[in-house]
C-alpha positions as CSV (number, residue, x, y, z in Angstrom):
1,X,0.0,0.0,0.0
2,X,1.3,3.1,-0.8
3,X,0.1,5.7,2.1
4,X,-0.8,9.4,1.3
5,X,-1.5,12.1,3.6
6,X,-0.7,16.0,3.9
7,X,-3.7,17.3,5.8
8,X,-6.6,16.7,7.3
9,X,-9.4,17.4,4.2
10,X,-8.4,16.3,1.5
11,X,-10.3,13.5,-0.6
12,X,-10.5,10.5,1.7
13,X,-10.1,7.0,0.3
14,X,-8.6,4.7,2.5
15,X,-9.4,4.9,6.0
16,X,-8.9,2.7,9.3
17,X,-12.2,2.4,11.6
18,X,-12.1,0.9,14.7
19,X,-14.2,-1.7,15.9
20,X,-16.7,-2.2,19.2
21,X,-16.9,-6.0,18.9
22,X,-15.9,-8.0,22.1
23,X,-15.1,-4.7,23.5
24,X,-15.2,-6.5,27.3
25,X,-16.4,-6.0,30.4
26,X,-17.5,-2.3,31.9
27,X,-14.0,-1.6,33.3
28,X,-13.1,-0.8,37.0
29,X,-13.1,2.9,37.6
30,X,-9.5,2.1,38.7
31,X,-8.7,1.0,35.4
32,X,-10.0,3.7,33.1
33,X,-7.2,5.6,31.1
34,X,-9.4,9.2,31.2
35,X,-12.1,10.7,33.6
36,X,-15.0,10.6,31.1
37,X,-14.6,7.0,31.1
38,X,-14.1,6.5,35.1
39,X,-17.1,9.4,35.3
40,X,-19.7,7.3,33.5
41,X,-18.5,3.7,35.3
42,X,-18.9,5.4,38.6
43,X,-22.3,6.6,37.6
44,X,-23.6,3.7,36.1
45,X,-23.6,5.1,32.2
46,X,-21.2,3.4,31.0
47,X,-21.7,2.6,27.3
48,X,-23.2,-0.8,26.1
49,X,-21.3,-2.6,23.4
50,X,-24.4,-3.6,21.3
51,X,-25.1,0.4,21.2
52,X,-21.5,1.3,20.3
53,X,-21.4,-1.2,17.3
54,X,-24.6,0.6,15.7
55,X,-22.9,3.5,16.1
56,X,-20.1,2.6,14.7
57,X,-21.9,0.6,11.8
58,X,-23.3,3.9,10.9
59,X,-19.8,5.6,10.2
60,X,-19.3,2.4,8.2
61,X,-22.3,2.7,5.6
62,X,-21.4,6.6,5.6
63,X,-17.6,5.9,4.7
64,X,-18.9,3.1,1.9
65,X,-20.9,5.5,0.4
66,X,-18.3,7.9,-0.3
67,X,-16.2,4.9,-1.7
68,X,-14.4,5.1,0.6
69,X,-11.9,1.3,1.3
70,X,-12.7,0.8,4.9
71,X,-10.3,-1.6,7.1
72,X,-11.4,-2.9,10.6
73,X,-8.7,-4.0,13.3
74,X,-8.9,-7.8,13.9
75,X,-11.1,-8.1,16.6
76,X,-9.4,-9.2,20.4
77,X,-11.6,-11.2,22.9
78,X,-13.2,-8.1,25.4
79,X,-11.1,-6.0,24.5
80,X,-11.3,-2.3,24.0
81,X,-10.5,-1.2,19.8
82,X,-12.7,1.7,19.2
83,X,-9.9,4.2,19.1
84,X,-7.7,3.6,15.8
85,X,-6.2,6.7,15.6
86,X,-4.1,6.3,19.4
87,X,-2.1,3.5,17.7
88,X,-1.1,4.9,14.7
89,X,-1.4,7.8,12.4
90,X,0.0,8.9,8.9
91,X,2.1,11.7,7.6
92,X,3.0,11.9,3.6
93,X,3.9,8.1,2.9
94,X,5.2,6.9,6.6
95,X,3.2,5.1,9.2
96,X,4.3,5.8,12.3
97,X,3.4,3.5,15.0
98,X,2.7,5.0,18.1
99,X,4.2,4.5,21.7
100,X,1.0,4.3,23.6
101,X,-0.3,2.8,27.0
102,X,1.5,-0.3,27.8
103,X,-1.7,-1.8,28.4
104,X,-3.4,-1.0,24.6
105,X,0.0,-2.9,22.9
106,X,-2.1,-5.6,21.6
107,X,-4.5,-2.9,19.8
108,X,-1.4,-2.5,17.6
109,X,-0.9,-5.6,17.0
110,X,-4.6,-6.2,15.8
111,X,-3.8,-4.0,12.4
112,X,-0.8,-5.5,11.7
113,X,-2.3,-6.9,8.5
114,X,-3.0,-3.5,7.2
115,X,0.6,-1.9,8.3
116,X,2.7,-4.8,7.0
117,X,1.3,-3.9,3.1
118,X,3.0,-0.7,3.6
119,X,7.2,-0.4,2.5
120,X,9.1,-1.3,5.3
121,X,11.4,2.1,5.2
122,X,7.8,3.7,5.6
123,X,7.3,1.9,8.6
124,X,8.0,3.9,11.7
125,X,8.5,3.2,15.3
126,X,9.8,5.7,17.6
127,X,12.5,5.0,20.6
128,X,10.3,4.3,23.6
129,X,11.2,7.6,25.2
130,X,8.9,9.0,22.8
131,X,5.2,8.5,24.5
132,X,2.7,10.2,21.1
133,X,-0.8,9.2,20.0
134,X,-2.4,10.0,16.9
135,X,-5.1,12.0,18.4
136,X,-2.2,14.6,19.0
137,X,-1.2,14.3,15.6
138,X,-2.1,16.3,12.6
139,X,-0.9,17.0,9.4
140,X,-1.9,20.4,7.8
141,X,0.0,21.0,4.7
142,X,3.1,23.0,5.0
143,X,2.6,22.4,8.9
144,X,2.2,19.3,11.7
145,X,0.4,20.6,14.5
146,X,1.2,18.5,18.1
147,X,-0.6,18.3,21.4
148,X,1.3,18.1,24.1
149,X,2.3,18.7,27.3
150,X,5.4,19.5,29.2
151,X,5.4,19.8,32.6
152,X,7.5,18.1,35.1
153,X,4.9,16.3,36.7
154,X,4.2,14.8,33.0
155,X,4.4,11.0,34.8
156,X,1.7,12.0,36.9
157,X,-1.4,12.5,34.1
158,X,-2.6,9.5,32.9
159,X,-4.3,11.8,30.5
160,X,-0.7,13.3,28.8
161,X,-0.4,10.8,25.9
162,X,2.6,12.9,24.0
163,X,5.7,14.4,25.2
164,X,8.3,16.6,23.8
165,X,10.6,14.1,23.1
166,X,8.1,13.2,20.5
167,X,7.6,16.7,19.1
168,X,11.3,16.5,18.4
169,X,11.6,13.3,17.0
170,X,9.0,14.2,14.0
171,X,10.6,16.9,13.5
172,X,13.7,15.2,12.6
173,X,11.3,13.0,10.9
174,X,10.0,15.4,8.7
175,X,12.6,18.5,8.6
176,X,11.1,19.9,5.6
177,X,7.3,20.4,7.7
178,X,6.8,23.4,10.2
179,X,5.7,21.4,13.5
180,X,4.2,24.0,15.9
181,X,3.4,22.2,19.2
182,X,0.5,23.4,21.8
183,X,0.4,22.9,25.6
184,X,-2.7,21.0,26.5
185,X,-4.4,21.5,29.6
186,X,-4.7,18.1,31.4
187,X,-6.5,16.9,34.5
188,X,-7.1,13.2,35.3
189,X,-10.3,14.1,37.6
190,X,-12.3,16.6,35.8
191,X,-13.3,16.1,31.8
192,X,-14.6,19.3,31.5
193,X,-10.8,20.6,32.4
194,X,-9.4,17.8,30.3
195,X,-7.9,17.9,26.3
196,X,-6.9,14.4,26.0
197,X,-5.8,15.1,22.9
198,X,-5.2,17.9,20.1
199,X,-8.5,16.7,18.3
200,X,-10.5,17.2,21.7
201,X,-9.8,21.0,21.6
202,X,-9.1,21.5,18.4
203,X,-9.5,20.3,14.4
204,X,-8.9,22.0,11.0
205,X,-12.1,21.9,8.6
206,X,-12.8,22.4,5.0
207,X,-9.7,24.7,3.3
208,X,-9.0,27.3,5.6
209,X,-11.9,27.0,9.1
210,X,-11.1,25.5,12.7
211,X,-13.6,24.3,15.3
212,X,-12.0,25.5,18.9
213,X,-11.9,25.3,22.8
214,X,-9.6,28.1,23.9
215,X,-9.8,26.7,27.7
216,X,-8.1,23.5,25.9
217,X,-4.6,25.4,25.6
218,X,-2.4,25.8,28.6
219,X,-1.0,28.6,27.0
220,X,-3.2,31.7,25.6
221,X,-0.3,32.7,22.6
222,X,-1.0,29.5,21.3
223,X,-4.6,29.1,21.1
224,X,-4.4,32.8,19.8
225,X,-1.6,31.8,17.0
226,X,-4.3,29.4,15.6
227,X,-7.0,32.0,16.0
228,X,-5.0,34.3,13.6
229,X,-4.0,31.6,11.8
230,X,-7.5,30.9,10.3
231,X,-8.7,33.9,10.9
232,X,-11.0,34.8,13.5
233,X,-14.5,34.2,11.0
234,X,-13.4,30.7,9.9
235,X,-12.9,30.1,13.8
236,X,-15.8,28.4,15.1
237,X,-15.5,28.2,19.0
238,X,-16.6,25.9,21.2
239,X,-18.0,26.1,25.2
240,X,-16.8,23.8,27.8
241,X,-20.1,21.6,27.2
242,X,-19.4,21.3,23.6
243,X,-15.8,19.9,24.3
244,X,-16.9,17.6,26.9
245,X,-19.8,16.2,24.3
246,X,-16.8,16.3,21.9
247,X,-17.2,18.5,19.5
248,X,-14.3,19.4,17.9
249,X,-13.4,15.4,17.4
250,X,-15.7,15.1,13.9
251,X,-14.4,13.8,10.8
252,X,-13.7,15.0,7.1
253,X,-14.1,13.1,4.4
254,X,-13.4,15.9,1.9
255,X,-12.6,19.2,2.1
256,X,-16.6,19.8,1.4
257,X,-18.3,16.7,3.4
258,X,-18.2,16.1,6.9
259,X,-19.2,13.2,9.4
260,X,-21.0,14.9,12.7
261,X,-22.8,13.5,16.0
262,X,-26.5,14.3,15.2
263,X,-26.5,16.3,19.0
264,X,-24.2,18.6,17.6
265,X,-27.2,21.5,16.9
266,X,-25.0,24.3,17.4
267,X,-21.9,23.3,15.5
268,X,-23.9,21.7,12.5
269,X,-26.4,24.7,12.1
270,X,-22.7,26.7,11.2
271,X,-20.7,23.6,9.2
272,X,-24.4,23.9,7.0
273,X,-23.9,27.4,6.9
274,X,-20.5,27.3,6.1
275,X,-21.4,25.4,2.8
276,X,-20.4,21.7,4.4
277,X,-22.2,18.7,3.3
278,X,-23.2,16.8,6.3
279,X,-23.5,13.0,7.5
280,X,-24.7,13.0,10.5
281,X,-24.7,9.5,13.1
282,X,-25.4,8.7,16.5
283,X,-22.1,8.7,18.1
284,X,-22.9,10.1,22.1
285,X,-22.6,6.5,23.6
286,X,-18.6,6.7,22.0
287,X,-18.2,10.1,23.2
288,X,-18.7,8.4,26.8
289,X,-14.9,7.4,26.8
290,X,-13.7,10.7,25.5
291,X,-13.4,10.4,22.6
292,X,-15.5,10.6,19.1
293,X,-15.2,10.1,15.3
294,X,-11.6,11.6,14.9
295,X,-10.6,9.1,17.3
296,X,-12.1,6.1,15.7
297,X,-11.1,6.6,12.3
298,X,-7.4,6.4,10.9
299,X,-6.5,7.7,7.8
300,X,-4.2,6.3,5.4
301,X,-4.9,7.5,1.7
302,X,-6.2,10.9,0.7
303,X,-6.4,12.4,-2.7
C-alpha cells in the first residue's frame, strides 16, 4: 500500500475504523485511562457494546458511500479497539506507530495486517522515550500541528499521551514540515478541564476553518496563533459543554463533506452554513470514553 496524507481534508479513500466487537467488560473505575470513562463507570452510564457497534456501523455505511476502502482491526476477545487513531497515524507516505499505554500494545498488533502492506522504510517506530498518540497528531499541509504537554509532573497525568521528546523526534522526521506544538491543559479528575488530545480542543475543517476550545490550551499565545491563523471568521468556538460532548473530534471526508454526532445543533447549524455537506450519526454512547469520530477513524490514503 502506498500511504498518502498531507492534511486533514483532502479526498479521503482509505481509512482505518475501529471496531466495538468484544469490547469487554464495563472496566473498573481504577482502570479507566481518562475521567469521562471513570465518570460514566462510577455513575452507572457506562456505554453498552451492542449500542456502540450501531454507532459505529453507521460511520461504516457513511464511509462506503463515499467509496471510501474501509479496514477494521482484527477483533481481540473483550477487549477495547474503538480508538484507531491512538495507535497509529500517517504523515506523507510513513506510518508511524505510536508508543501508547503499555496496556493498549495488543491494539497494535490487531492491524498489523494493514501496516505490514506498507514499504518497510515507511514503517515507523519511535524510541520508547517518545510516548505520542495519533489524536495529537495532525498534518496540515506546510505544517504538523502536536498536542502536548510539558510539565514536570508529565508522569503523573494519565491523561498526557505525547511528550516533547516526540515533538522533536518528528521533526527530525519530517525536517522539511513546520511542527508547531500546543500545551494541553490536562486533569485526570475533571473532563470538562481535560484535552486528551489535540483533536479534543481542536481540528482544522474544510480549506482554511477550525472548530476550537480556547480553555483546551495551557498557553493563551497558542490558542491565539491558531485563532489568527484561520482567521478569527473561519474560527468556530466551542463552550466547555461542547468539548466535553466532543465537539471538535468530527471527521472529514473531503474538504466539502463532513461526518457529525447528530446532538451537535449548534456546531452543524454553522458547518451547513458554512457550505459543508453533512453526514450525521449517533455517536454520544462513543463520546462516553472521550473520545468521538476523529478518534475512531485512521487515515491512510487521501487524494
Amino acid at each position: 500500500m502506498k500511504l498518502h496524507i498531507q492534511n486533514e481534508t483532502s479526498r479521503l479513500r482509505a481509512v482505518i475504523l475501529g471496531t466495538a466487537k468484544s469490547n469487554g467488560p464495563t472496566p473498573k473505575p481504577e482502570d479507566c485511562y481518562d475521567p469521562k470513562s471513570k465518570q460514566h463507570v462510577l455513575a452507572g452510564t457506562y456505554p453498552k457494546e451492542e449500542d456502540m457497534i450501531a454507532e459505529m456501523e453507521a460511520v461504516s455505511a457513511v464511509l462506503k458511500k463515499y467509496d471510501v476502502t474501509v479496514y477494521r482491526p482484527e477483533v481481540l476477545e473483550d477487549y477495547n479497539q474503538i480508538f484507531a487513531r491512538d495507535i497509529s497515524f500517517v504523515i506523507e507516505d510513513k506510518i508511524i506507530i505510536a508508543n501508547i499505554l503499555p496496556d493498549r500494545k495488543r491494539e497494535v498488533e490487531a492491524t498489523e495486517y494493514v501496516w505490514s502492506t506498507i514499504e518497510k522504510k515507511n514503517r515507523i517506530i519511535l524510541p520508547d522515550e517518545c510516548h505520542v498518540e495519533g489524536g495529537d497528531v495532525m498534518p496540515w499541509n506546510d505544517y504538523i500541528f502536536i498536542g502536548t504537554y510539558s510539565g514536570q509532573d508529565y508522569p503523573d497525568y494519565i491523561t498526557a499521551r505525547t511528550n516533547v521528546q516526540a515533538v522533536k523526534a518528528i521533526q527530525n522526521l519530517f525536517p522539511h514540515k513546520k511542527v508547531k506544538a500546543f500545551e494541553l491543559r490536562k486533569s485526570n479528575t475533571d473532563p470538562k478541564e481535560n484535552a486528551l488530545h489535540l483533536d479534543c480542543c481542536f481540528q482544522p475543517i474544510g480549506k482554511d476553518k477550525a472548530i476550537i476550545h480556547k480553555n483546551g490550551f495551557l498557553v493563551e499565545e497558542e490558542y491565539q496563533w491558531l485563532v489568527d491563523y484561520f482567521g478569527k471568521d473561519n474560527v468556530f468556538e466551542i463552550s466547555k459543554d461542547e468539548m466535553y460532548d466532543m465537539n471538535s473530534n468530527i471527521f472529514s471526508i473531503s474538504e466539502d463533506v463532513i461526518i457529525s454526532e447528530k446532538k451537535f445543533t449548534r456546531l452543524n447549524k454553522w458547518l451547513r452554513k458554512k457550505g459543508f455537506t453533512l453526514e450525521v450519526v449517533p455517536y454520544s454512547e462513543i463520546a462516553k470514553q472521550e473520545g468521538l469520530l476523529r478518534c475512531s477513524t485512521m487515515p491512510l490514503i487521501r487524494d
